[in-house]
mmCIF file of the N, C-alpha and C atoms, coordinates in Angstrom:
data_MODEL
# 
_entry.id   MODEL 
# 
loop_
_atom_site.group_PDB 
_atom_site.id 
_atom_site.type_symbol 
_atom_site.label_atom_id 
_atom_site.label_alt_id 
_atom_site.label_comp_id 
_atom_site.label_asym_id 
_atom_site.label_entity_id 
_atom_site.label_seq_id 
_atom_site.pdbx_PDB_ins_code 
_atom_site.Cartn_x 
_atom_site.Cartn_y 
_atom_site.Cartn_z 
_atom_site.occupancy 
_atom_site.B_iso_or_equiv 
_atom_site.pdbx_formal_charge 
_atom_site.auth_seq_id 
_atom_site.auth_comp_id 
_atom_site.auth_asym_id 
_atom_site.auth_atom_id 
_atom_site.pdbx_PDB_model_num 
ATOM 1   N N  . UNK A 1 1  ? 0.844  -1.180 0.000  1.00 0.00 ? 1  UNK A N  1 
ATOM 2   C CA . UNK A 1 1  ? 0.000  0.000  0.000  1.00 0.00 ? 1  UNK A CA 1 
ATOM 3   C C  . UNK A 1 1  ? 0.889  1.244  0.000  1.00 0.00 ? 1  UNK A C  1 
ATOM 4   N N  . UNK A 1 2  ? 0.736  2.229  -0.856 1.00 0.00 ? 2  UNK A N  1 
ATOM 5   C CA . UNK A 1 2  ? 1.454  3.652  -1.148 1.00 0.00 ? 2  UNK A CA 1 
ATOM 6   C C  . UNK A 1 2  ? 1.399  4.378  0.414  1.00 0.00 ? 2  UNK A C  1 
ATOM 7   N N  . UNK A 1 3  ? 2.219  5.468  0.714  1.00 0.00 ? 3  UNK A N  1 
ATOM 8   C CA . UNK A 1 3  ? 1.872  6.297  1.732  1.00 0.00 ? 3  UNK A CA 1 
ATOM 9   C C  . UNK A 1 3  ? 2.085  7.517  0.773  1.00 0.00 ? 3  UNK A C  1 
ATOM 10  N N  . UNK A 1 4  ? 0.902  8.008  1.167  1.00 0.00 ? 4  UNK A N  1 
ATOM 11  C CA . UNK A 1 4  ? 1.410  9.945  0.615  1.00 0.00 ? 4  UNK A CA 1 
ATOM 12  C C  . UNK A 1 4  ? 1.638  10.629 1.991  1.00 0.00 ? 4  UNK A C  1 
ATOM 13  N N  . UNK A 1 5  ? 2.602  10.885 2.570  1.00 0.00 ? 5  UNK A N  1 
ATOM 14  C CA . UNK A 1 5  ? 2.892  11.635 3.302  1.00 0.00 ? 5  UNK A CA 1 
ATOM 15  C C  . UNK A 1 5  ? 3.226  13.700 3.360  1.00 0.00 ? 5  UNK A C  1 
ATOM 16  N N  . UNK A 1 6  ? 2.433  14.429 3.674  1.00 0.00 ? 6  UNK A N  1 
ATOM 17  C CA . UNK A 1 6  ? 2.332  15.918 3.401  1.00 0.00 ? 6  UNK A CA 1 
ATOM 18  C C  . UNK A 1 6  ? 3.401  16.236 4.800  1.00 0.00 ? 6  UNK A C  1 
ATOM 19  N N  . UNK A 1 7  ? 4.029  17.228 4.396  1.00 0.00 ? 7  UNK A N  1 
ATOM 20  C CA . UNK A 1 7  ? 4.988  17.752 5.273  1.00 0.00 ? 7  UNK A CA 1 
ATOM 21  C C  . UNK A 1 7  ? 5.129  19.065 5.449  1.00 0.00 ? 7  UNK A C  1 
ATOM 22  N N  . UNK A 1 8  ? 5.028  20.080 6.535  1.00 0.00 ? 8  UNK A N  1 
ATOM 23  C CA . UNK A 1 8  ? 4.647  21.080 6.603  1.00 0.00 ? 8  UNK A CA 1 
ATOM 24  C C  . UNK A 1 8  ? 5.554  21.276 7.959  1.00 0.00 ? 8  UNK A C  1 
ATOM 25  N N  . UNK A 1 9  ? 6.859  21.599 8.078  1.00 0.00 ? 9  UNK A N  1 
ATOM 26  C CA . UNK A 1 9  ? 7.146  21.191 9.677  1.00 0.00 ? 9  UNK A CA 1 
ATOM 27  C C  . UNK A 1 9  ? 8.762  22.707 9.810  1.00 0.00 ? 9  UNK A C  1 
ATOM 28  N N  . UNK A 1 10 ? 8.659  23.003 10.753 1.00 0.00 ? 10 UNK A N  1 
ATOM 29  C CA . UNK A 1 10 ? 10.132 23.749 11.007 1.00 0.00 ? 10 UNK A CA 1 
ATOM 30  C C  . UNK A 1 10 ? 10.783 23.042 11.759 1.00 0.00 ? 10 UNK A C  1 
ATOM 31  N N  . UNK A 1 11 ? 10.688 21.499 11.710 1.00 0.00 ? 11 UNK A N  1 
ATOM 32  C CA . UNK A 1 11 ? 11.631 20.376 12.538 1.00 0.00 ? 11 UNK A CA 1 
ATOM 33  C C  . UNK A 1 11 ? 10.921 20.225 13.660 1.00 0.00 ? 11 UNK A C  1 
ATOM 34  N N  . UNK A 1 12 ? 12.031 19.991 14.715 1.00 0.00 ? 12 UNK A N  1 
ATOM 35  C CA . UNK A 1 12 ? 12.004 19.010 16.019 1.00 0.00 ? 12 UNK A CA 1 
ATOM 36  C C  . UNK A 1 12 ? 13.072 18.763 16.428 1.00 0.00 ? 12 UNK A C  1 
ATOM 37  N N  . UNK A 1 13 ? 12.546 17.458 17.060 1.00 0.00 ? 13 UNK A N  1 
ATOM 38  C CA . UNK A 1 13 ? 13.744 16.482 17.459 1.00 0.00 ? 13 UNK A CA 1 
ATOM 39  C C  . UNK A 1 13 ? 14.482 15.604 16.407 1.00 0.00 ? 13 UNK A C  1 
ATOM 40  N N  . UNK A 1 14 ? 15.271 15.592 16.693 1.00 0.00 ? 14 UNK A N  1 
ATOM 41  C CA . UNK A 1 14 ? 16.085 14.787 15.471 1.00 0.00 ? 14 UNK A CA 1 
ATOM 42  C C  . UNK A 1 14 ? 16.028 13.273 15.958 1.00 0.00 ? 14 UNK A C  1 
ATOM 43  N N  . UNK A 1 15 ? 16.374 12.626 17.276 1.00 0.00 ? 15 UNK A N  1 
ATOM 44  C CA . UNK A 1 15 ? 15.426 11.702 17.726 1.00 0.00 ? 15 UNK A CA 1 
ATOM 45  C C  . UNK A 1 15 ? 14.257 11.322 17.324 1.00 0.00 ? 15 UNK A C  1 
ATOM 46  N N  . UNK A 1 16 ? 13.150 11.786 17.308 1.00 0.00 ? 16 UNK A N  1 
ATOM 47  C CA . UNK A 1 16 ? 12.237 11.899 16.660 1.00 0.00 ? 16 UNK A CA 1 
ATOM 48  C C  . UNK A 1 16 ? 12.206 11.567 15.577 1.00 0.00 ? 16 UNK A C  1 
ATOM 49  N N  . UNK A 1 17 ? 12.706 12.324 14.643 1.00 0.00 ? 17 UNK A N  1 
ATOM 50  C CA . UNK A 1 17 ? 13.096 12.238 13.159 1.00 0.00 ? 17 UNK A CA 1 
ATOM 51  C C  . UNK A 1 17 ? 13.685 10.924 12.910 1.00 0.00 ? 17 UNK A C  1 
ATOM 52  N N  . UNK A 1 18 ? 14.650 10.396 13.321 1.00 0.00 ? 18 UNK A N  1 
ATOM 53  C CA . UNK A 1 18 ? 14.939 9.422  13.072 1.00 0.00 ? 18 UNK A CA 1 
ATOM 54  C C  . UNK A 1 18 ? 14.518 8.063  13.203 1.00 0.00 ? 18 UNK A C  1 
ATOM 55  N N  . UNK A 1 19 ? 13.552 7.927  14.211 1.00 0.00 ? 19 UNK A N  1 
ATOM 56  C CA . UNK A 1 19 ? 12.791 6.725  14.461 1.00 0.00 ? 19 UNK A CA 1 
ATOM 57  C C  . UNK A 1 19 ? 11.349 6.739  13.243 1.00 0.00 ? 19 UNK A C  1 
ATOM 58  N N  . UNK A 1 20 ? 10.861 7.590  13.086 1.00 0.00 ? 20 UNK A N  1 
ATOM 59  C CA . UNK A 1 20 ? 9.935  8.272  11.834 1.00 0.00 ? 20 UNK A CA 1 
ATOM 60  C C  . UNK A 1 20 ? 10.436 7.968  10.515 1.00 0.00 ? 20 UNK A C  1 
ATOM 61  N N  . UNK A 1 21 ? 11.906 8.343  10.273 1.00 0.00 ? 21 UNK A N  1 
ATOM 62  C CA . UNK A 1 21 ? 12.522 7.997  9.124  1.00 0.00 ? 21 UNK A CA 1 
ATOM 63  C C  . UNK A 1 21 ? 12.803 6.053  9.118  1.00 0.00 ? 21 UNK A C  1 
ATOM 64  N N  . UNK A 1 22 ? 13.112 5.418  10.473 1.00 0.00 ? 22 UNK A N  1 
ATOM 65  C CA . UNK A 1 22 ? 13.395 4.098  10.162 1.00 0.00 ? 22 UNK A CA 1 
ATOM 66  C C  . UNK A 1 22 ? 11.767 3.509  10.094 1.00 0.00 ? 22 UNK A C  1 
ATOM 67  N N  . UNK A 1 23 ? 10.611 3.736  10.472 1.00 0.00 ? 23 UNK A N  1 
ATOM 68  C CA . UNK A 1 23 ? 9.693  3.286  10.226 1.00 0.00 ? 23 UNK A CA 1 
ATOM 69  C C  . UNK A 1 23 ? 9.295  3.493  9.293  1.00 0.00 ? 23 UNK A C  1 
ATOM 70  N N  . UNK A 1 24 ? 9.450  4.702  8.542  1.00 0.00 ? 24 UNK A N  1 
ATOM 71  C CA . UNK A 1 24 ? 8.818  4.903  7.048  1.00 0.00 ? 24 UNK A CA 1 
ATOM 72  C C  . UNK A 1 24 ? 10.235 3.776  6.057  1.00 0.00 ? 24 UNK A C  1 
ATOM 73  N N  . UNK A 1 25 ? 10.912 3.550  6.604  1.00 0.00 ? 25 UNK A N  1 
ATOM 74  C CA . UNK A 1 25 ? 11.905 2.741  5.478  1.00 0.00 ? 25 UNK A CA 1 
ATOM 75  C C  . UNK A 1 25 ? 11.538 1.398  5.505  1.00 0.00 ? 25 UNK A C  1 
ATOM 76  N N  . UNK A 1 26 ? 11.011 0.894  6.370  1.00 0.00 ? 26 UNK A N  1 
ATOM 77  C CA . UNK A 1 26 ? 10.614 -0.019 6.852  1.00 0.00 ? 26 UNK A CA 1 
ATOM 78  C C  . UNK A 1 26 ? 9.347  -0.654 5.431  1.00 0.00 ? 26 UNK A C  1 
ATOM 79  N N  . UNK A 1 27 ? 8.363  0.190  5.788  1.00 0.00 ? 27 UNK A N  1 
ATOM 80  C CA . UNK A 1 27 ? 7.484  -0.129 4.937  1.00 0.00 ? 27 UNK A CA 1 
ATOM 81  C C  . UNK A 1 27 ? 7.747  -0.274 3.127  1.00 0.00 ? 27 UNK A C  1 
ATOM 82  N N  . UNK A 1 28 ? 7.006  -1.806 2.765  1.00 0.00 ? 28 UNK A N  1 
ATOM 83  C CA . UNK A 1 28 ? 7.162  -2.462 2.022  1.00 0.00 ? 28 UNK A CA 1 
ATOM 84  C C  . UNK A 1 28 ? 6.310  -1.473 0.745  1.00 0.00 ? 28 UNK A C  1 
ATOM 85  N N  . UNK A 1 29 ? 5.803  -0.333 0.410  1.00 0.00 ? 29 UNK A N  1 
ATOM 86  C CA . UNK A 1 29 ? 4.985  0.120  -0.558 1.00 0.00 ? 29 UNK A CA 1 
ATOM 87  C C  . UNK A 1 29 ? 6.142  1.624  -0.804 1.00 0.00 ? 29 UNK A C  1 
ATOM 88  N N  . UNK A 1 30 ? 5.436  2.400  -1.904 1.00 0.00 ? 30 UNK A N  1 
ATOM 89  C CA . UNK A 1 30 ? 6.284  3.313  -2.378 1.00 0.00 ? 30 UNK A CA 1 
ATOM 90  C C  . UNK A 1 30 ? 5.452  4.460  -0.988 1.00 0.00 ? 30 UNK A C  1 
ATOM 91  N N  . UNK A 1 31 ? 6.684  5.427  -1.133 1.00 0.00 ? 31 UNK A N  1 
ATOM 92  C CA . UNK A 1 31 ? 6.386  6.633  -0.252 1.00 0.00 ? 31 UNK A CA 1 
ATOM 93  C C  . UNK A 1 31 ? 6.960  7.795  -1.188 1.00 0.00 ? 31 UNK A C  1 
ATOM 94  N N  . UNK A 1 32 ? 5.540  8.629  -1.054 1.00 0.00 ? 32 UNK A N  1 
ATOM 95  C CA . UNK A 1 32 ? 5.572  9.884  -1.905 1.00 0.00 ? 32 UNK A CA 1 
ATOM 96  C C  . UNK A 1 32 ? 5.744  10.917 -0.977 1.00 0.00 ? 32 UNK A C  1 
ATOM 97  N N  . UNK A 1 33 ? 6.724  11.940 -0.661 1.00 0.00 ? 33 UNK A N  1 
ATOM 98  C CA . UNK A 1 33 ? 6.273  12.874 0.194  1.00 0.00 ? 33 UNK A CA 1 
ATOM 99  C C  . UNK A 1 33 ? 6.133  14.112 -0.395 1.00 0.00 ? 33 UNK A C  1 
ATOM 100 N N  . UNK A 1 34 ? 5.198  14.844 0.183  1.00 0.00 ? 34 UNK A N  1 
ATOM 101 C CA . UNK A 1 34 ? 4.840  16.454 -0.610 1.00 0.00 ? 34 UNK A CA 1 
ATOM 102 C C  . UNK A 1 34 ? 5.068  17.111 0.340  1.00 0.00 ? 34 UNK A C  1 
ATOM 103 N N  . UNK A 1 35 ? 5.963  18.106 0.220  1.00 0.00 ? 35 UNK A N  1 
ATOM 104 C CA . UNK A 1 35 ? 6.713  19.199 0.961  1.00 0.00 ? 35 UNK A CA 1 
ATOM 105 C C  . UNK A 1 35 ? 5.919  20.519 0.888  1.00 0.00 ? 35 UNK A C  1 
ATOM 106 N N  . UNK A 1 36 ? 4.593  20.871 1.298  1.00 0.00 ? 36 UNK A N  1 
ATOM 107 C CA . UNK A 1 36 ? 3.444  21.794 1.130  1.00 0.00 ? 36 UNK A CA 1 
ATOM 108 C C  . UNK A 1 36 ? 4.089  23.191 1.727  1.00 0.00 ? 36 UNK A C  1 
ATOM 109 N N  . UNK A 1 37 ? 4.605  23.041 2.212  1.00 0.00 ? 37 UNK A N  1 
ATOM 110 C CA . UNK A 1 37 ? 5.215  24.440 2.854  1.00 0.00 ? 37 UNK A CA 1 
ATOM 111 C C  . UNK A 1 37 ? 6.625  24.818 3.001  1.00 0.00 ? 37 UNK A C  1 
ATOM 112 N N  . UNK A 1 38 ? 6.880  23.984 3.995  1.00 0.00 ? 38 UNK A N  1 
ATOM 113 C CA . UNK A 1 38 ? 8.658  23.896 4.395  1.00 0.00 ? 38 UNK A CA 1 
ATOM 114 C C  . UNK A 1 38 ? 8.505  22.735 5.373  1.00 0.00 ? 38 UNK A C  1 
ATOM 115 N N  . UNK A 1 39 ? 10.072 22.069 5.193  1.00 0.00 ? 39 UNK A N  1 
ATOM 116 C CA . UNK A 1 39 ? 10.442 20.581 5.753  1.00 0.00 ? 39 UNK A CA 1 
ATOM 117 C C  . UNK A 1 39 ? 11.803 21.542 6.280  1.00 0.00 ? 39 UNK A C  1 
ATOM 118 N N  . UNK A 1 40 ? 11.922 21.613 7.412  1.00 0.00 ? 40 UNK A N  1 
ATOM 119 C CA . UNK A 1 40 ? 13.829 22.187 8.085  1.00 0.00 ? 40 UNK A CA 1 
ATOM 120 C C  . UNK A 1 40 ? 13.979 21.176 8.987  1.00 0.00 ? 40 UNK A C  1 
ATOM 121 N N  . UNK A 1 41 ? 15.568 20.918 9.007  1.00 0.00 ? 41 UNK A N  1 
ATOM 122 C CA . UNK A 1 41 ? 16.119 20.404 10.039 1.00 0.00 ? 41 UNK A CA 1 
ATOM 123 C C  . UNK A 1 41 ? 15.194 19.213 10.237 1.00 0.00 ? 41 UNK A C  1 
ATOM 124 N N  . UNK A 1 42 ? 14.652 18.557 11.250 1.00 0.00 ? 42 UNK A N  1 
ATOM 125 C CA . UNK A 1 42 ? 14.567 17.300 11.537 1.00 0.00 ? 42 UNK A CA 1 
ATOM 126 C C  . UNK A 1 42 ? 13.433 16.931 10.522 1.00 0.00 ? 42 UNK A C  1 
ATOM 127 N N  . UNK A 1 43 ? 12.753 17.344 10.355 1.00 0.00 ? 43 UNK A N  1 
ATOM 128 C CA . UNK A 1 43 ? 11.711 16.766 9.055  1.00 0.00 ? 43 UNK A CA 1 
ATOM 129 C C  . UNK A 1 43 ? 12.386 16.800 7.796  1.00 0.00 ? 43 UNK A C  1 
ATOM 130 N N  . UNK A 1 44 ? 13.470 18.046 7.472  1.00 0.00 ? 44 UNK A N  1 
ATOM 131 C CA . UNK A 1 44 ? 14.240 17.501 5.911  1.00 0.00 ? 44 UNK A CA 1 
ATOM 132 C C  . UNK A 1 44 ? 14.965 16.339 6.328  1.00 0.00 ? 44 UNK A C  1 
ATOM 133 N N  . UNK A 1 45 ? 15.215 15.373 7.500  1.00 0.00 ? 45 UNK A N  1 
ATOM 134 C CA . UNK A 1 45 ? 15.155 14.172 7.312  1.00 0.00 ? 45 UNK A CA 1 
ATOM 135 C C  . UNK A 1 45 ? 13.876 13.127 6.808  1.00 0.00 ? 45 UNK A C  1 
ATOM 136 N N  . UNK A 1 46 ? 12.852 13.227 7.903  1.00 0.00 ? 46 UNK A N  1 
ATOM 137 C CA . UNK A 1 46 ? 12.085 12.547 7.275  1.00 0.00 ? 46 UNK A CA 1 
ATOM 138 C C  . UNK A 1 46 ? 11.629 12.574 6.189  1.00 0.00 ? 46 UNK A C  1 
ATOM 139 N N  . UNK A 1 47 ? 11.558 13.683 5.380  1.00 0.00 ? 47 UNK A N  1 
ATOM 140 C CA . UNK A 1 47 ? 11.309 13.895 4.111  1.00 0.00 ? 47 UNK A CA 1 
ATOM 141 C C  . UNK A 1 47 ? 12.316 12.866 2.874  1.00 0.00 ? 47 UNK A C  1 
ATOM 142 N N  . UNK A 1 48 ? 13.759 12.699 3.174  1.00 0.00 ? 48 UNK A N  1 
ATOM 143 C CA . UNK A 1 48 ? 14.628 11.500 2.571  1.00 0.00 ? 48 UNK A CA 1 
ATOM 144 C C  . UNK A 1 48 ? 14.201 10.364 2.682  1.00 0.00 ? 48 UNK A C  1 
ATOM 145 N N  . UNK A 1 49 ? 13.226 10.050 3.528  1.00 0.00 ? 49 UNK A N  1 
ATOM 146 C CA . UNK A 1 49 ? 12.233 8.349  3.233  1.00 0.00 ? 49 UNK A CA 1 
ATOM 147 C C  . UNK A 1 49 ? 11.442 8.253  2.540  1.00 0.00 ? 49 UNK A C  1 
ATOM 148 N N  . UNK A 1 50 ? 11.502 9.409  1.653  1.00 0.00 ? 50 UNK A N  1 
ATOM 149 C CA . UNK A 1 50 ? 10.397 9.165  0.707  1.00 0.00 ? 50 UNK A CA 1 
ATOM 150 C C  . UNK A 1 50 ? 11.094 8.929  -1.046 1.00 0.00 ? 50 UNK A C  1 
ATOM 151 N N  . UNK A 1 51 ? 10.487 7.544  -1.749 1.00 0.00 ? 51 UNK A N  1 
ATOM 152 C CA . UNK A 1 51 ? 10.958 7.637  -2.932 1.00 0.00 ? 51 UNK A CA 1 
ATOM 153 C C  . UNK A 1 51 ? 10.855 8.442  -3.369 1.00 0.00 ? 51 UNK A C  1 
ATOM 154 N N  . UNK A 1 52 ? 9.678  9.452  -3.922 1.00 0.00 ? 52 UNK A N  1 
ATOM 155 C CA . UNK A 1 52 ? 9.710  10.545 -4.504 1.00 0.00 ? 52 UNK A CA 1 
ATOM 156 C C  . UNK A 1 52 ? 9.482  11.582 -3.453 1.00 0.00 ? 52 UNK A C  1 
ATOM 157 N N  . UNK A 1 53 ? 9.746  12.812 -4.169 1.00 0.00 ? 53 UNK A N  1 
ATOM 158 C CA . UNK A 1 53 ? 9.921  14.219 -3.447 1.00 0.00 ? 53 UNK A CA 1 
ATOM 159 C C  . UNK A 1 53 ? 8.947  15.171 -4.047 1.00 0.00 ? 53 UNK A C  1 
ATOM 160 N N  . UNK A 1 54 ? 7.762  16.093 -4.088 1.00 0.00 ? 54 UNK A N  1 
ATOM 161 C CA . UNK A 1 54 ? 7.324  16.563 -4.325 1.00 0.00 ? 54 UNK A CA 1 
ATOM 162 C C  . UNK A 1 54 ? 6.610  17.536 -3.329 1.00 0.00 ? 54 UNK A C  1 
ATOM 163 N N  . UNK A 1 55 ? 7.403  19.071 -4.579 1.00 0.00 ? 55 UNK A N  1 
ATOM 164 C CA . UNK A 1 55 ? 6.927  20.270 -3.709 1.00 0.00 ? 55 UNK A CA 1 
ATOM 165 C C  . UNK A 1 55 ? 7.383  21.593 -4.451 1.00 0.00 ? 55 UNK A C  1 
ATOM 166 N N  . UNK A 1 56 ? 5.855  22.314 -4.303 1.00 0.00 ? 56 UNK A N  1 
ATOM 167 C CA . UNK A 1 56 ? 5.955  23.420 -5.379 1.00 0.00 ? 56 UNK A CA 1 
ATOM 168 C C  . UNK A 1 56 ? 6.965  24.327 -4.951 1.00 0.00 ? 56 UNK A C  1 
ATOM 169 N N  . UNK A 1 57 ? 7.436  25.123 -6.259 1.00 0.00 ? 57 UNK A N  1 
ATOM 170 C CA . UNK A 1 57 ? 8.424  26.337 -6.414 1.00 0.00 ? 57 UNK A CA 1 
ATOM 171 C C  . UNK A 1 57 ? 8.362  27.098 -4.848 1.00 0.00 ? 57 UNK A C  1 
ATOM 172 N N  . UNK A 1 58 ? 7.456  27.223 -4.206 1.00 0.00 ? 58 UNK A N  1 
ATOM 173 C CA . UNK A 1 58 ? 7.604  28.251 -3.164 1.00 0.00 ? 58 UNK A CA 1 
ATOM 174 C C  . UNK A 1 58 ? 7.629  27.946 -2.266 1.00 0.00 ? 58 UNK A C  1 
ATOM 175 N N  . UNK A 1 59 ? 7.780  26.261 -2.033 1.00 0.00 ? 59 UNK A N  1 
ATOM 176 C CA . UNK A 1 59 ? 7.785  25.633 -0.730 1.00 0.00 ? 59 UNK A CA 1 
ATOM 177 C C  . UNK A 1 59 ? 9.717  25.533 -0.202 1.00 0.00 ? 59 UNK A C  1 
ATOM 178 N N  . UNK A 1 60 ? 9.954  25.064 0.887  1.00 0.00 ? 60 UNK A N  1 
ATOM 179 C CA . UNK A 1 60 ? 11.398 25.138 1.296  1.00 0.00 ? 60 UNK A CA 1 
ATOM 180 C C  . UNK A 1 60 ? 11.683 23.540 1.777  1.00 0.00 ? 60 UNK A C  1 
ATOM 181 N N  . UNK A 1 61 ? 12.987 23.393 1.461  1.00 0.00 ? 61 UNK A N  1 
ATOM 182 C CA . UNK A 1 61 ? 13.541 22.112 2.065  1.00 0.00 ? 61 UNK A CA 1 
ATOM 183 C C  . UNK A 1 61 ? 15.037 22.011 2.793  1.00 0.00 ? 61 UNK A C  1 
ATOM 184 N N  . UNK A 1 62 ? 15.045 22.412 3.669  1.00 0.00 ? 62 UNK A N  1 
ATOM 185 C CA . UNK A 1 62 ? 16.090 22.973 4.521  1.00 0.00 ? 62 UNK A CA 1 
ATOM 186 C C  . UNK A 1 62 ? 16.907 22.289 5.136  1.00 0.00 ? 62 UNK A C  1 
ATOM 187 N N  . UNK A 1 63 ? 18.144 21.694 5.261  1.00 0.00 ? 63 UNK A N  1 
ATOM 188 C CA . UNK A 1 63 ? 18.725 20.439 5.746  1.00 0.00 ? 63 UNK A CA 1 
ATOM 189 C C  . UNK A 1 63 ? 19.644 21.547 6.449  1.00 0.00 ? 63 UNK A C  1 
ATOM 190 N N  . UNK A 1 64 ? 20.571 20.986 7.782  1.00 0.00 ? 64 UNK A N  1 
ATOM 191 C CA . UNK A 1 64 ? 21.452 21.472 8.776  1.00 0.00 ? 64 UNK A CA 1 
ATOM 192 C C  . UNK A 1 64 ? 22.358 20.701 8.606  1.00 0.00 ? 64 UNK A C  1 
ATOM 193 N N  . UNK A 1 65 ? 23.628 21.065 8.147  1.00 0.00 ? 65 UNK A N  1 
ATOM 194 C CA . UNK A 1 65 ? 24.695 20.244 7.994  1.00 0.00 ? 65 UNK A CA 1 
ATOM 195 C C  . UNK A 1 65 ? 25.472 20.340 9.155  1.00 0.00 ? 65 UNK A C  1 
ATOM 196 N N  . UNK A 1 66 ? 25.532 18.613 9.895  1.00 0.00 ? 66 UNK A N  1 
ATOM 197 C CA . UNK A 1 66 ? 25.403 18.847 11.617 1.00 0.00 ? 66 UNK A CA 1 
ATOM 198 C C  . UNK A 1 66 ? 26.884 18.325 11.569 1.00 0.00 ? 66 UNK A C  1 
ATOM 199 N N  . UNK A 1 67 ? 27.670 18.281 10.172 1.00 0.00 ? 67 UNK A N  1 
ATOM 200 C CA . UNK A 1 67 ? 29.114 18.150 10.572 1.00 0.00 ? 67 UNK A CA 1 
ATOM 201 C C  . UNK A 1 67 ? 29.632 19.701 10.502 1.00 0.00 ? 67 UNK A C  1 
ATOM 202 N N  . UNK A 1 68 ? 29.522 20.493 9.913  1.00 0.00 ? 68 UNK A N  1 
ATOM 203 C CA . UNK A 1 68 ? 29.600 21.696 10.122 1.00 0.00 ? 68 UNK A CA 1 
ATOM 204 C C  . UNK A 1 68 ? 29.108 22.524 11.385 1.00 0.00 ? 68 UNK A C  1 
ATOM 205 N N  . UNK A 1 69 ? 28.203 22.379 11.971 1.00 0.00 ? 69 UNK A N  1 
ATOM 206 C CA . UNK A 1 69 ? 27.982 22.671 13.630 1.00 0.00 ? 69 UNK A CA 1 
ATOM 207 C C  . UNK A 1 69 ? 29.286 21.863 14.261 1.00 0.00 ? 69 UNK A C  1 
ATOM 208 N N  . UNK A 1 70 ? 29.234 20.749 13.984 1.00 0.00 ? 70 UNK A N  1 
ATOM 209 C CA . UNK A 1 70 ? 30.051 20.409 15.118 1.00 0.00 ? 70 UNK A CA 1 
ATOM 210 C C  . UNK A 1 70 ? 31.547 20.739 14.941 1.00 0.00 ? 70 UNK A C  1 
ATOM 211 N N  . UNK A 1 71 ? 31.759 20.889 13.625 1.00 0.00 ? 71 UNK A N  1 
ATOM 212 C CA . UNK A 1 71 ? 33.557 21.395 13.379 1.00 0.00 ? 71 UNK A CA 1 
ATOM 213 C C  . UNK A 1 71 ? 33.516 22.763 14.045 1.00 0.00 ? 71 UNK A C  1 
ATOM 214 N N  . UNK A 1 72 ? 32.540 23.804 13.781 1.00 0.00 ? 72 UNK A N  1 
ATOM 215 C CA . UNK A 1 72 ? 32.721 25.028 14.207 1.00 0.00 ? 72 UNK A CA 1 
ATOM 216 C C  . UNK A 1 72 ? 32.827 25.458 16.056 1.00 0.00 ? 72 UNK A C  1 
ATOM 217 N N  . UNK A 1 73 ? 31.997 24.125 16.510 1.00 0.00 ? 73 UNK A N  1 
ATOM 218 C CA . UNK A 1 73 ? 31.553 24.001 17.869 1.00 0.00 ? 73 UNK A CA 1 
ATOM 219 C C  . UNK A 1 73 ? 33.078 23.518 18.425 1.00 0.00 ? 73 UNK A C  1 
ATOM 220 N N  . UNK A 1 74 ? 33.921 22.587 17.742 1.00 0.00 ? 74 UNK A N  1 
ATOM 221 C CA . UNK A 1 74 ? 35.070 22.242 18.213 1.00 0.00 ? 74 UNK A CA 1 
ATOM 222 C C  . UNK A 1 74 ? 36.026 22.988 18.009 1.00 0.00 ? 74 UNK A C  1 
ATOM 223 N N  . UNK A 1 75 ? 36.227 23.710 16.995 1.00 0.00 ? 75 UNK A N  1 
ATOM 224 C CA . UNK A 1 75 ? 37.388 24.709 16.863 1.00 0.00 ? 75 UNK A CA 1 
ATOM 225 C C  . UNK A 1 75 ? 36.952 25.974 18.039 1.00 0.00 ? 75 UNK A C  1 
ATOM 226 N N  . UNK A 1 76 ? 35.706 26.439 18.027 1.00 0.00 ? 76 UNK A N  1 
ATOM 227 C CA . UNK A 1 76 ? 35.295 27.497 19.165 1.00 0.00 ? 76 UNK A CA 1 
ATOM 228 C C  . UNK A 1 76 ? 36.138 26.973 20.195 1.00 0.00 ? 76 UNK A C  1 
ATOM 229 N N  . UNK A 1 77 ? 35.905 25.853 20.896 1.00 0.00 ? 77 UNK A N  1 
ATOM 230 C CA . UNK A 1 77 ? 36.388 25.036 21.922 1.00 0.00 ? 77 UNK A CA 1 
ATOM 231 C C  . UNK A 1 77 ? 37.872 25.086 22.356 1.00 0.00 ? 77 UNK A C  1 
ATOM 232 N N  . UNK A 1 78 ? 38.478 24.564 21.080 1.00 0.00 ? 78 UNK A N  1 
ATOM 233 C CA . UNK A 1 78 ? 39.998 24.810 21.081 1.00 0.00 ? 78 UNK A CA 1 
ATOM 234 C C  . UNK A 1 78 ? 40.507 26.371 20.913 1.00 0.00 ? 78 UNK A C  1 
ATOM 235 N N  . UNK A 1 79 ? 39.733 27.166 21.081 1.00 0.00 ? 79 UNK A N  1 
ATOM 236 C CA . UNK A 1 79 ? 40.042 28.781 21.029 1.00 0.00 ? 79 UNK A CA 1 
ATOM 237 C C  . UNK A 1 79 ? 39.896 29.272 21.857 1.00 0.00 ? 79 UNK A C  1 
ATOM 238 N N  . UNK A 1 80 ? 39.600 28.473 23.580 1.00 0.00 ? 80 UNK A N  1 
ATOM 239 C CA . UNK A 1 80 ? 39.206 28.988 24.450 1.00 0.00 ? 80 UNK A CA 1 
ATOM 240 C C  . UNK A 1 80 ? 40.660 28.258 25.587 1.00 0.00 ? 80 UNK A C  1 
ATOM 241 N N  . UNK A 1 81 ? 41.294 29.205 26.172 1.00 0.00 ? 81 UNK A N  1 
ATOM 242 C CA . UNK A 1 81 ? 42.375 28.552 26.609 1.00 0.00 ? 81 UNK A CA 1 
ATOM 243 C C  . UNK A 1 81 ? 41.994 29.139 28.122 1.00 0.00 ? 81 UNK A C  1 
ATOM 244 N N  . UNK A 1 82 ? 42.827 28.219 29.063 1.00 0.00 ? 82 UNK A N  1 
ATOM 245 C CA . UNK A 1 82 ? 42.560 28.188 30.429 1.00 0.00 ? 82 UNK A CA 1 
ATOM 246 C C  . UNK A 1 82 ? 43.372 29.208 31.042 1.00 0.00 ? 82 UNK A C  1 
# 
């Protein structure tokens, strides 16, 4: 059985997100997701479980590149001396 899944989200938990994303992979039928508004941060994950991607010109799909937080978070770190 298909899932159409609609997505409309400024994230969450990424926890969250990720247990959402292994259950939608899980399932044995195609998954369509439509990105109706904006998908950021923890929902532009769940939004990658979907075979197809669909979402008009004015909608947003926003991913956080969380190796880049964390390089910047570690060099801050090492710039802070005792």
């Amino acid at each position: 059985m298909p899932i159409d899944l609609r997505l409309n989200s400024p994230g969450g938990s990424v926890f969250d997100a990720v247990a959402i994303y292994n259950a939608l992979k899980r399932h044995s039928g195609e998954i369509t997701v439509w990105i109706d508004g904006i998908a950021a941060s923890a929902a532009s994950y769940i939004a990658m479980a979907g075979d197809e991607i669909i979402m008009p010109e004015n909608a947003f799909l926003m991913m956080v590149l969380s190796e880049e937080v964390c390089l910047r978070r570690s060099m801050a770190l090492a710039s802070v001396r005792p």
